[in-house]
Chimera marker file (.cmm) of the C-alpha trace (Angstrom):
<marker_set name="trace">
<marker id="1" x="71.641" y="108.479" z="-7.466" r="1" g="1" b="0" radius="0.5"/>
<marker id="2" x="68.721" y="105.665" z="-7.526" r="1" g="1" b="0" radius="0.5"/>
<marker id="3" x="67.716" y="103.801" z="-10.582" r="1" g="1" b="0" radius="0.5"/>
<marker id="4" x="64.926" y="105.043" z="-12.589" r="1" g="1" b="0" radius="0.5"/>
<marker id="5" x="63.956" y="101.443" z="-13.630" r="1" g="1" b="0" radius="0.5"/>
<marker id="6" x="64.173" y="100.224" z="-9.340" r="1" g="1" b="0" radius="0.5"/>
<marker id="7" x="64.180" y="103.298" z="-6.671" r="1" g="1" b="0" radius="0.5"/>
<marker id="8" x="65.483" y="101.129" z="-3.691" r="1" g="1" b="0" radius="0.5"/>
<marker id="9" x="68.661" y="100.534" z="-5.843" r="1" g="1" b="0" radius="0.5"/>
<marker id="10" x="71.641" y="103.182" z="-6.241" r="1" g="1" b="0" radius="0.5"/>
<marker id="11" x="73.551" y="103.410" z="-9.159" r="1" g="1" b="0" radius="0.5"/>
<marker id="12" x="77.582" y="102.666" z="-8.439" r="1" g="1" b="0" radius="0.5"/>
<marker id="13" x="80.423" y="102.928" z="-10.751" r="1" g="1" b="0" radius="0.5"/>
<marker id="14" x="83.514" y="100.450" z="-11.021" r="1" g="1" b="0" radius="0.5"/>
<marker id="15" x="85.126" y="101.461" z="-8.212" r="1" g="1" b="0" radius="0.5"/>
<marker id="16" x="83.395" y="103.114" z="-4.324" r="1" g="1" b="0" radius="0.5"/>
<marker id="17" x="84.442" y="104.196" z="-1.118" r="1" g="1" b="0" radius="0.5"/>
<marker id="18" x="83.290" y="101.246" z="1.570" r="1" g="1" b="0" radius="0.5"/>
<marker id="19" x="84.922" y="101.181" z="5.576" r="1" g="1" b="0" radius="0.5"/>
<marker id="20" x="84.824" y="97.765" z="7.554" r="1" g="1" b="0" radius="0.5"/>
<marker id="21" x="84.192" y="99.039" z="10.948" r="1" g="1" b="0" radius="0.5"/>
<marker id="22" x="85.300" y="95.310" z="12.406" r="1" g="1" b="0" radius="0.5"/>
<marker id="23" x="88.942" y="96.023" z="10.468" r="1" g="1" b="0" radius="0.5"/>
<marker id="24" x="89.349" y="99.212" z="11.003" r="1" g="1" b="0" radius="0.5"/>
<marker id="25" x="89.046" y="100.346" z="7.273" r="1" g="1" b="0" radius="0.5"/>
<marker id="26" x="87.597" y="103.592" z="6.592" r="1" g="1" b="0" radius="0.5"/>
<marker id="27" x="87.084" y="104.954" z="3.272" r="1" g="1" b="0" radius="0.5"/>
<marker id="28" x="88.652" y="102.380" z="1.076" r="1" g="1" b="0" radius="0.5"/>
<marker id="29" x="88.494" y="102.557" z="-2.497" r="1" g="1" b="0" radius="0.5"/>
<marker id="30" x="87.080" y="99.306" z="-3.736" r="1" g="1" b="0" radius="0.5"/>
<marker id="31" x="86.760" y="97.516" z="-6.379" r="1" g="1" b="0" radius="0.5"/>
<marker id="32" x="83.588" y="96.657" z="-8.182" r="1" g="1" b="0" radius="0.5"/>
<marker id="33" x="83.507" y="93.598" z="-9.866" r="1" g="1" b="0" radius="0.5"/>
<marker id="34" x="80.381" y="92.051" z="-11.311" r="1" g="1" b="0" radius="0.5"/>
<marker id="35" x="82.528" y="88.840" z="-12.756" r="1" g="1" b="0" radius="0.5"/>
<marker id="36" x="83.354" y="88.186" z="-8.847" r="1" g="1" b="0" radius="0.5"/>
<marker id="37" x="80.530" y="85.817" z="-6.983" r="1" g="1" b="0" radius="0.5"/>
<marker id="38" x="82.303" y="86.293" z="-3.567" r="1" g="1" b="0" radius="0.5"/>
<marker id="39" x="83.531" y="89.907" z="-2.005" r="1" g="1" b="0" radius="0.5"/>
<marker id="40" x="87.111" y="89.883" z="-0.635" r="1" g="1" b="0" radius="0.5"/>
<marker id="41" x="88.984" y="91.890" z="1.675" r="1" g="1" b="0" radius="0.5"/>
<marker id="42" x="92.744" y="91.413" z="1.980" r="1" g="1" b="0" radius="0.5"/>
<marker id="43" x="94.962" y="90.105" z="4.496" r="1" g="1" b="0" radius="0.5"/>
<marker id="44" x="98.632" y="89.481" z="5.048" r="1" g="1" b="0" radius="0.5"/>
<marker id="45" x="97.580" y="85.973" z="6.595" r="1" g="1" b="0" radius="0.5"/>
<marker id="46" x="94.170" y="84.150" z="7.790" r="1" g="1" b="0" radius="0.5"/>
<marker id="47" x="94.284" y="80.718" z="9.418" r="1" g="1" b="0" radius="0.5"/>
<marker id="48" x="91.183" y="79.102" z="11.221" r="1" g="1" b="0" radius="0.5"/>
<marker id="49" x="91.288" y="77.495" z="14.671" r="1" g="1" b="0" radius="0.5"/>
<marker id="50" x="88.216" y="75.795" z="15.822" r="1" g="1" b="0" radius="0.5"/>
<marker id="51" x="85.460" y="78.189" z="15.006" r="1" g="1" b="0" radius="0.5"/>
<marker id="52" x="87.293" y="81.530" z="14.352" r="1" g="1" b="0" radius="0.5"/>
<marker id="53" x="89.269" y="82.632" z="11.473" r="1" g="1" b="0" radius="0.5"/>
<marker id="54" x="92.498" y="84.816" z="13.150" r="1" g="1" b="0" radius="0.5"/>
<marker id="55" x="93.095" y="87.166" z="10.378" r="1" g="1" b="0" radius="0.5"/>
<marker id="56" x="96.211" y="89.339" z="10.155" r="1" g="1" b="0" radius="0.5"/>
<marker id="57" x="95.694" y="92.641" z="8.088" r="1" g="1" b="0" radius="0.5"/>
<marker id="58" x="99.345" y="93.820" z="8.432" r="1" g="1" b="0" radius="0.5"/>
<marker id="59" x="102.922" y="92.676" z="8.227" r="1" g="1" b="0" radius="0.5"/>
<marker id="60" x="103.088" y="94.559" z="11.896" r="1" g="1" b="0" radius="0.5"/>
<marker id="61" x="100.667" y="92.424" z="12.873" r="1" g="1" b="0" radius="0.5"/>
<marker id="62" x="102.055" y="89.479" z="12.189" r="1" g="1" b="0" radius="0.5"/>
<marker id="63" x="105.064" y="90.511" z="13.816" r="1" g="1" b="0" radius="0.5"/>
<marker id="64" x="103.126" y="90.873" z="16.916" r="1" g="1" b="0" radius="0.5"/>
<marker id="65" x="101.526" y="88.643" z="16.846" r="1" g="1" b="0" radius="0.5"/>
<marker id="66" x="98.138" y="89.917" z="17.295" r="1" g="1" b="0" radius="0.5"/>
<marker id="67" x="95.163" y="88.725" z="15.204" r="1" g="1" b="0" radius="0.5"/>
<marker id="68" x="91.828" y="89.913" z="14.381" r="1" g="1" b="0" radius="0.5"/>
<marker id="69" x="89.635" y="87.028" z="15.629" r="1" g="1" b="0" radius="0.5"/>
<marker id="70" x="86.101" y="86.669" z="13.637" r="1" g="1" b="0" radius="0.5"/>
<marker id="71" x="83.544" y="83.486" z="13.504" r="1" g="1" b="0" radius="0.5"/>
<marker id="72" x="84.637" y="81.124" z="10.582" r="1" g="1" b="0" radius="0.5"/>
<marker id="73" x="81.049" y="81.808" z="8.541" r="1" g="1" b="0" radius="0.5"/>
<marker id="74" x="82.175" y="78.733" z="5.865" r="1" g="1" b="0" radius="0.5"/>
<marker id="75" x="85.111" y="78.311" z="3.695" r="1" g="1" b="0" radius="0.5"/>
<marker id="76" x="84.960" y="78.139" z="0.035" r="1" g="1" b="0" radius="0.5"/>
<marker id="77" x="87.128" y="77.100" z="-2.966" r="1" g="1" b="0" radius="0.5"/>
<marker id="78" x="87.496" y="80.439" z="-4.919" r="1" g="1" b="0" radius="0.5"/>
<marker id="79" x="89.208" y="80.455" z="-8.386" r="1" g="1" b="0" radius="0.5"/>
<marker id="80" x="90.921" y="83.494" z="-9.292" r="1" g="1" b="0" radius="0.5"/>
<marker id="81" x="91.120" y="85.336" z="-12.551" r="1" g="1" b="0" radius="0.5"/>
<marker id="82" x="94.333" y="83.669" z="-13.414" r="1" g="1" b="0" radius="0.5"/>
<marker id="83" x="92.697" y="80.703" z="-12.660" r="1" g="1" b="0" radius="0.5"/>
<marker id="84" x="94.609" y="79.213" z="-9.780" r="1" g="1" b="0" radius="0.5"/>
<marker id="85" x="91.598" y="78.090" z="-6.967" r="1" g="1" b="0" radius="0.5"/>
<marker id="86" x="92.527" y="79.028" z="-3.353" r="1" g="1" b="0" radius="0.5"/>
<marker id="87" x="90.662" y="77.450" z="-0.477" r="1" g="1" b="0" radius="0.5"/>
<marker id="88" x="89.257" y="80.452" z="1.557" r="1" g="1" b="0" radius="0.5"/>
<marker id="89" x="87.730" y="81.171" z="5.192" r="1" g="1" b="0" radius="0.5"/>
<marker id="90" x="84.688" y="83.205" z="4.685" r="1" g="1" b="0" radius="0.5"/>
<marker id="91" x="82.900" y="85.556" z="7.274" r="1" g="1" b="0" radius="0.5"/>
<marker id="92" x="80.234" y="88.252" z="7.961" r="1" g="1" b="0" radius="0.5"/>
<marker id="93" x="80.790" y="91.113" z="8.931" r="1" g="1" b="0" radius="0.5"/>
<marker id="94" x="79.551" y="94.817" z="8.167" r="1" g="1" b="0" radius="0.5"/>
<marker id="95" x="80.337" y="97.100" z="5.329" r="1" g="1" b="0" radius="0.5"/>
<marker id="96" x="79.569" y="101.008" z="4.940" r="1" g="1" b="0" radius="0.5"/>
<marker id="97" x="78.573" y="101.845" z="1.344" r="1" g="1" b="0" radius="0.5"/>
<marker id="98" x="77.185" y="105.220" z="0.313" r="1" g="1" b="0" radius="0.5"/>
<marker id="99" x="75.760" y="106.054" z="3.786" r="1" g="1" b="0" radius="0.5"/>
<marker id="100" x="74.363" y="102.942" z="4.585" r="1" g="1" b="0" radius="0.5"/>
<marker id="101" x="75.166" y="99.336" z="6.654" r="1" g="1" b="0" radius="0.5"/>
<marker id="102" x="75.024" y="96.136" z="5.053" r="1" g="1" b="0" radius="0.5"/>
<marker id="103" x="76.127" y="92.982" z="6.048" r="1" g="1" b="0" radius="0.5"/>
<marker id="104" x="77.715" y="91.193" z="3.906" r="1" g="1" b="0" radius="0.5"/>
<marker id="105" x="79.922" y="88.209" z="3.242" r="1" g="1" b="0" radius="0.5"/>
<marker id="106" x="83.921" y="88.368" z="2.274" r="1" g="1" b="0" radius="0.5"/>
<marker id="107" x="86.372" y="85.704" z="2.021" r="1" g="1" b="0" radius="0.5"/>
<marker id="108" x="90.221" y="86.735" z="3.445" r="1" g="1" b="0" radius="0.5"/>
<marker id="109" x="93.004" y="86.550" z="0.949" r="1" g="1" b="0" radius="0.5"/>
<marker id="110" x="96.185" y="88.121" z="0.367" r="1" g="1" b="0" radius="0.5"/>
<marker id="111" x="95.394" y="90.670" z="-1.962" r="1" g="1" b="0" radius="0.5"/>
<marker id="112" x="98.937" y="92.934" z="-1.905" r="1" g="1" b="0" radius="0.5"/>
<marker id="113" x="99.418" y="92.451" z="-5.793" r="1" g="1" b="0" radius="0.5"/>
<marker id="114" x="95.995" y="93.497" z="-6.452" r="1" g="1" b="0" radius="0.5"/>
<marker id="115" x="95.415" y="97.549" z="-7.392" r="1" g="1" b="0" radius="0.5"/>
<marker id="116" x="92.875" y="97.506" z="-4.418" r="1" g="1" b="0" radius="0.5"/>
<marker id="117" x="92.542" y="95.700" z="-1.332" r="1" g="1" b="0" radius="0.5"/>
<marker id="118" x="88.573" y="95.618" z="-1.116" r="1" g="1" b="0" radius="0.5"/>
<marker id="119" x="87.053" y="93.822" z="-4.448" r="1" g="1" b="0" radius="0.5"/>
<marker id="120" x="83.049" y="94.043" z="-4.084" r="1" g="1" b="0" radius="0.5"/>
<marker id="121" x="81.027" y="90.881" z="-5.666" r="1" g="1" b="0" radius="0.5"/>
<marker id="122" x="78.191" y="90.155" z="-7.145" r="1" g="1" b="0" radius="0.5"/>
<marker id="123" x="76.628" y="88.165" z="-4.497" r="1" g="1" b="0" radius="0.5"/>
<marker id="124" x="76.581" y="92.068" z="-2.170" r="1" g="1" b="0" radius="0.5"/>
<marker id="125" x="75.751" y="93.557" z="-5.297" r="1" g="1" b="0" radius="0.5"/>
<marker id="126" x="72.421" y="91.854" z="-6.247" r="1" g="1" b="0" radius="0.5"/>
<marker id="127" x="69.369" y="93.647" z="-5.123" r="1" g="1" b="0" radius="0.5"/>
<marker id="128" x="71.031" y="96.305" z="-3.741" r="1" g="1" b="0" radius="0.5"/>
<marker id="129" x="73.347" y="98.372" z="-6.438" r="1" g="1" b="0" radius="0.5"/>
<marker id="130" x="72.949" y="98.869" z="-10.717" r="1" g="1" b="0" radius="0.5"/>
<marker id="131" x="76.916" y="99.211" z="-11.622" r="1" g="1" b="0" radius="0.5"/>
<marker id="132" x="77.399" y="101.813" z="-14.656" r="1" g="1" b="0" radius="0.5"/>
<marker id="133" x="80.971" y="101.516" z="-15.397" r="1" g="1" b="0" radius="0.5"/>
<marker id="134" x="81.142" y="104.567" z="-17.179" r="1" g="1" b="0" radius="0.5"/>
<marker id="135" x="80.643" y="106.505" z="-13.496" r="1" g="1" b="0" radius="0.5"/>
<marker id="136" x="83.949" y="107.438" z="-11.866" r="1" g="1" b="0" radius="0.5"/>
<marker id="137" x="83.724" y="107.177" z="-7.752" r="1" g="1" b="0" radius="0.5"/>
<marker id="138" x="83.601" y="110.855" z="-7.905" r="1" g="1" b="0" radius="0.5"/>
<marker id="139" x="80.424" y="111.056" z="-9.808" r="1" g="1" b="0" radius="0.5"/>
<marker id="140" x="78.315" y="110.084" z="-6.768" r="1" g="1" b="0" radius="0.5"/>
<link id1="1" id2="2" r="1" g="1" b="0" radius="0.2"/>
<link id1="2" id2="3" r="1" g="1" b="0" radius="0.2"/>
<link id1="3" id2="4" r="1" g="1" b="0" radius="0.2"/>
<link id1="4" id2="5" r="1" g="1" b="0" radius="0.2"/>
<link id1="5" id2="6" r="1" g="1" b="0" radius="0.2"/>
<link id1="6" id2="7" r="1" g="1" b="0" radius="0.2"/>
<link id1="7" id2="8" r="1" g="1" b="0" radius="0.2"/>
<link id1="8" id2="9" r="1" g="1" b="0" radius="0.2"/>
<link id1="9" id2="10" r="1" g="1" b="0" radius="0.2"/>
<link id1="10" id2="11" r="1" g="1" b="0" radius="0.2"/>
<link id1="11" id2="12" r="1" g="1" b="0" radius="0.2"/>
<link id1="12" id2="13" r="1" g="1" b="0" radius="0.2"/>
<link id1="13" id2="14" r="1" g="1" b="0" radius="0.2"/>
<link id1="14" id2="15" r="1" g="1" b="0" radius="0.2"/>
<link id1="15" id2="16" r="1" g="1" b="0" radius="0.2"/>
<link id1="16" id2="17" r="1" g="1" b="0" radius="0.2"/>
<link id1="17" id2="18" r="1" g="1" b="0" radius="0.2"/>
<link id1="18" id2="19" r="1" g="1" b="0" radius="0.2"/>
<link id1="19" id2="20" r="1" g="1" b="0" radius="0.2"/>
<link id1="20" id2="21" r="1" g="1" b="0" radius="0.2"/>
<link id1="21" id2="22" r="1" g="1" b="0" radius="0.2"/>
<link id1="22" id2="23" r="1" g="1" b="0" radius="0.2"/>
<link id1="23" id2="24" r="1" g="1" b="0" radius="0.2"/>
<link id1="24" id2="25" r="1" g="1" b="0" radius="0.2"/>
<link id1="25" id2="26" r="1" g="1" b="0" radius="0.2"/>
<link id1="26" id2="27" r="1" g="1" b="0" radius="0.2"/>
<link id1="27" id2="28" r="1" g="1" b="0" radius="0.2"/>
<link id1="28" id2="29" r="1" g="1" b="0" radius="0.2"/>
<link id1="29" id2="30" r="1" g="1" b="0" radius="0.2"/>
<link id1="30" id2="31" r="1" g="1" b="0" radius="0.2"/>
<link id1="31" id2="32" r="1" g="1" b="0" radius="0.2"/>
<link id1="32" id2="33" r="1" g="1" b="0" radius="0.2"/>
<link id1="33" id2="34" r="1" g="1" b="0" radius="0.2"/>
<link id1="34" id2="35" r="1" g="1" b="0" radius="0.2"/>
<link id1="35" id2="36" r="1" g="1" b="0" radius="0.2"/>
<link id1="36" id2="37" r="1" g="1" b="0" radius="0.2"/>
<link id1="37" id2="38" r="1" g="1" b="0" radius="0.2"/>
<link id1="38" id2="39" r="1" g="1" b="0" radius="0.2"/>
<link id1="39" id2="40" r="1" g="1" b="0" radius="0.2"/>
<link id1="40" id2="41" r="1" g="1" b="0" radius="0.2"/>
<link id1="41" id2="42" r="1" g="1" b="0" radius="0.2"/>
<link id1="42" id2="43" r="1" g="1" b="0" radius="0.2"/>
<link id1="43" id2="44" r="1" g="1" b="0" radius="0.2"/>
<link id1="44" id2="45" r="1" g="1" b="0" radius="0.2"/>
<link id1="45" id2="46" r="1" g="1" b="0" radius="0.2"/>
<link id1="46" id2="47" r="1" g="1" b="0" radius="0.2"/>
<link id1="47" id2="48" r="1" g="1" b="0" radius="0.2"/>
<link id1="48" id2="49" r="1" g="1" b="0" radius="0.2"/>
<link id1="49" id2="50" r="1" g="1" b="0" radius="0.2"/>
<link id1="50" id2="51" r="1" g="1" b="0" radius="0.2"/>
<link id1="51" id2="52" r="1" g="1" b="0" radius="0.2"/>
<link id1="52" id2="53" r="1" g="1" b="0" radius="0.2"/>
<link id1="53" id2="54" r="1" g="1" b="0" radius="0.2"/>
<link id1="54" id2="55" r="1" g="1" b="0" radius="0.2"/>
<link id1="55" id2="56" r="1" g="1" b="0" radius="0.2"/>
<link id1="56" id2="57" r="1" g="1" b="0" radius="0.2"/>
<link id1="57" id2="58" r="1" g="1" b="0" radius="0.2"/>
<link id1="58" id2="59" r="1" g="1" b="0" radius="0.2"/>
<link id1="59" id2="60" r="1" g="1" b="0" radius="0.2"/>
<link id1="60" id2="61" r="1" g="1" b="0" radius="0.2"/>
<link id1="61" id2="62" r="1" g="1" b="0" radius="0.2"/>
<link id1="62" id2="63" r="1" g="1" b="0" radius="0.2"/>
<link id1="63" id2="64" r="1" g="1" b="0" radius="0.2"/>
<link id1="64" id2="65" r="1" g="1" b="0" radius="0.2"/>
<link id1="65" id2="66" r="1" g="1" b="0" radius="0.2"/>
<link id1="66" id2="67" r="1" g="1" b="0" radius="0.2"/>
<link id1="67" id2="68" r="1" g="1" b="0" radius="0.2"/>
<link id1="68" id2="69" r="1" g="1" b="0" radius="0.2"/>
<link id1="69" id2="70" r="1" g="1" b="0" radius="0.2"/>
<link id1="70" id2="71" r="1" g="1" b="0" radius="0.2"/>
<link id1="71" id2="72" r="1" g="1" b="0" radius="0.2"/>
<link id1="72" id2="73" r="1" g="1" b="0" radius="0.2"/>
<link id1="73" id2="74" r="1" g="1" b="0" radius="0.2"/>
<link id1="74" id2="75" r="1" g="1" b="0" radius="0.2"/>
<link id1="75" id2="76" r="1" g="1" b="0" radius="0.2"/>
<link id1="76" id2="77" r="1" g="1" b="0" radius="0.2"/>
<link id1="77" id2="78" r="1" g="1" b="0" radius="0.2"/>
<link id1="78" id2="79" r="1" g="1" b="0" radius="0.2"/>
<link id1="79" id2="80" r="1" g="1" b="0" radius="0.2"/>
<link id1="80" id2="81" r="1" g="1" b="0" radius="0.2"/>
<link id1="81" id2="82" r="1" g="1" b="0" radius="0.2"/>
<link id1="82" id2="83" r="1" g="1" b="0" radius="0.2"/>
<link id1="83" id2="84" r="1" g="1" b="0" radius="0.2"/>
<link id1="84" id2="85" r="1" g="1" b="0" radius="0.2"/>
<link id1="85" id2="86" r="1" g="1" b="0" radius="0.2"/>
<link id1="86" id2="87" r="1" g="1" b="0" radius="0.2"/>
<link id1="87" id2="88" r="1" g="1" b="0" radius="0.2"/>
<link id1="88" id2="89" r="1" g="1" b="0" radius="0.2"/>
<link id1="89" id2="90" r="1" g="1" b="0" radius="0.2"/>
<link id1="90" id2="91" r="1" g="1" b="0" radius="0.2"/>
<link id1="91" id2="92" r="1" g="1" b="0" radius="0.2"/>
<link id1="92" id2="93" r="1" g="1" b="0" radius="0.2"/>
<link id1="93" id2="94" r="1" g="1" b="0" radius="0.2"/>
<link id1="94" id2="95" r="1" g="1" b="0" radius="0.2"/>
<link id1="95" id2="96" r="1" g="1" b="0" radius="0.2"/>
<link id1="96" id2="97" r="1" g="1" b="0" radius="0.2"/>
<link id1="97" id2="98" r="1" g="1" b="0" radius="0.2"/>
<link id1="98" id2="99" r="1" g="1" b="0" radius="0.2"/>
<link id1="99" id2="100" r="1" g="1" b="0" radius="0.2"/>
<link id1="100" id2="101" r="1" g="1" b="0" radius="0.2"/>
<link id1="101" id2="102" r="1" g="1" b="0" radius="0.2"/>
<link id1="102" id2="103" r="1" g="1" b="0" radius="0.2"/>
<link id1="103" id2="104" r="1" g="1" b="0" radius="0.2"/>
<link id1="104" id2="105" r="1" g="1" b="0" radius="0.2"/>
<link id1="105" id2="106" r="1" g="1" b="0" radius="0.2"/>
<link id1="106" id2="107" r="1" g="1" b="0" radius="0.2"/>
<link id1="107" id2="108" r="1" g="1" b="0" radius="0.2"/>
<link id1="108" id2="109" r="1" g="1" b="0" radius="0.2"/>
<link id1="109" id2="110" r="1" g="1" b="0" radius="0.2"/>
<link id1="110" id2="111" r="1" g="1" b="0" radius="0.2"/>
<link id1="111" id2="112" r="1" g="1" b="0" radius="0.2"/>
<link id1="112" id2="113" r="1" g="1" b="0" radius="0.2"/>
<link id1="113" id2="114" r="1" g="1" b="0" radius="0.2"/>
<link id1="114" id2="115" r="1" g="1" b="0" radius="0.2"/>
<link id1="115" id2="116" r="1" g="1" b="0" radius="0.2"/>
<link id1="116" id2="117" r="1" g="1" b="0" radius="0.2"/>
<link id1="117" id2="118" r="1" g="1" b="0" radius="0.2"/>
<link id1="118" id2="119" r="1" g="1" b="0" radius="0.2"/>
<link id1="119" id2="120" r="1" g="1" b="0" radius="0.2"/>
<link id1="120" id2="121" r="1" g="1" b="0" radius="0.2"/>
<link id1="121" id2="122" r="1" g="1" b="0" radius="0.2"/>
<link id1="122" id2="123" r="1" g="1" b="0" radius="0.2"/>
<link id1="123" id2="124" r="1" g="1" b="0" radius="0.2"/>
<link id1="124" id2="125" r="1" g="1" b="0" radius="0.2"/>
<link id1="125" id2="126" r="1" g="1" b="0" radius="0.2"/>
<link id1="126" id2="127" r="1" g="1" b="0" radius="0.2"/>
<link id1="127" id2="128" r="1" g="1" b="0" radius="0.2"/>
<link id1="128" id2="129" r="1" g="1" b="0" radius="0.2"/>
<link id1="129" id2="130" r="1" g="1" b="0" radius="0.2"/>
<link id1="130" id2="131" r="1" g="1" b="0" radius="0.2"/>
<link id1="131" id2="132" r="1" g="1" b="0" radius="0.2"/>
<link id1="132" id2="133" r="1" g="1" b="0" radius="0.2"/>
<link id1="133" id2="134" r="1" g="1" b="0" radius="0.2"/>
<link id1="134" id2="135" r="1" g="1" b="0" radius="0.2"/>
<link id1="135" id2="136" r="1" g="1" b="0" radius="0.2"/>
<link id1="136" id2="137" r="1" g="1" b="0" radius="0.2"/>
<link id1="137" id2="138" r="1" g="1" b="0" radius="0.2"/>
<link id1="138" id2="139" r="1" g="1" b="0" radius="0.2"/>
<link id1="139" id2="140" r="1" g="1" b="0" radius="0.2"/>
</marker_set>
């Protein structure tokens, strides 16, 4: 569904379907969240050496010690919505939305307590996607 106000823009609700090719996440339900500047993808553990960010997605991972390895784009102080501010690697990589490639930008976090491990910003959102809330993922 496109926006009658802007064609090149589809209409979302609060929550999609997204896969990370470089992580190896297909069809994850995400998170919308307009309030969010930066995207986020979780992780058991990130730490960056040099120029790379080593990024553990699993707790089997960590136990074996083997790392997804991904150029350290920046890092960034992010506050959460509880307030606490976390200093976070950020990198680029590729998401999958609605049958189409972006790049886009996520910062690495521990998200286990979260409902969903993808949350979707702002910053991705602008240009590209209207939100409507009211829209259930299956409504598209």
């Amino acid at each position: 569904m496109s926006s009658p106000t802007n064609p090149h823009r589809q209409v979302i609700g609060r929550l999609v379907r997204v896969s990370f090719p470089s992580f190896g996440l297909t069809n994850e339900l995400a998170k919308v969240d307009t309030g969010a500047f930066t995207s986020s993808i979780h992780c058991e553990q990130a730490s960056i050496e040099g120029g790379e960010v080593l990024v553990w997605m699993t707790p089997q991972a960590m136990k074996d010690n083997t790392p997804l390895r991904f150029p350290l784009f920046k890092t960034k102080d992010v506050k959460s919505s509880n307030g606490s501010v976390e200093h976070r690697p950020i990198i680029e990589t590729v998401v999958h939305i609605l049958g189409k490639e972006y790049p886009i930008q996520c910062s690495l976090t521990n998200r286990s307590k979260m409902k969903h491990r993808v949350l979707i910003g702002r910053r991705f959102l602008k240009h590209k996607f209207i939100v409507d809330v009211s829209l259930d993922v299956t409504d598209l």
